[in-house]
C-alpha positions in Angstrom: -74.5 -31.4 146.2 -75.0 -27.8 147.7 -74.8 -27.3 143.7 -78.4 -28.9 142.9 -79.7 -28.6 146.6 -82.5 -25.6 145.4 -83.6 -28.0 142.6 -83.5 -31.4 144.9 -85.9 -29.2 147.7 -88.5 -28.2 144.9 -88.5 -31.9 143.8 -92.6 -33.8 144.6 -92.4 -37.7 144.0 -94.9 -38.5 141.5 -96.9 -41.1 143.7 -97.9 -40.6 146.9 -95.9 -42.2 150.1 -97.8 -45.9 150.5 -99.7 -45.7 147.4 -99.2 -50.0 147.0 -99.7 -50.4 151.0 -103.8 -51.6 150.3 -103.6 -52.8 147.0 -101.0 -54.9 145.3 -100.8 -54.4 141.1 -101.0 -58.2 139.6 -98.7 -57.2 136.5 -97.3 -53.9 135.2 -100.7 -54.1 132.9 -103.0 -53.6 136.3 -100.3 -51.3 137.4 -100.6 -48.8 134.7 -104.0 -49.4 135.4 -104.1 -48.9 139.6 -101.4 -45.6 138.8 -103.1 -43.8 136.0 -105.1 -41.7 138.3 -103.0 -41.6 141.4 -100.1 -39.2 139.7 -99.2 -36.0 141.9 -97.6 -33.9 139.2 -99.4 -31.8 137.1 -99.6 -32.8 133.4 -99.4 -29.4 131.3 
């Protein structure tokens, strides 16, 4: 573990903490939906 522990520290989830906490997606169609915009990581 102490192997990969730099890596695992740098890590951000892509969503948020919560993110489904006010809204629940009806289908994985109105999920893609509800997520496209909500993504932390930076597309390059």
């Amino acid at each position: 573990m102490e192997l990969y522990r730099e890596i695992f520290d740098k890590y951000v989830n892509r969503y948020p903490p919560n993110l489904f906490a006010d809204y629940q997606p009806e289908n994985t169609a109105d999920a893609a939906r509800y997520l496209a915009d909500k993504s932390v990581w930076e597309h390059e």
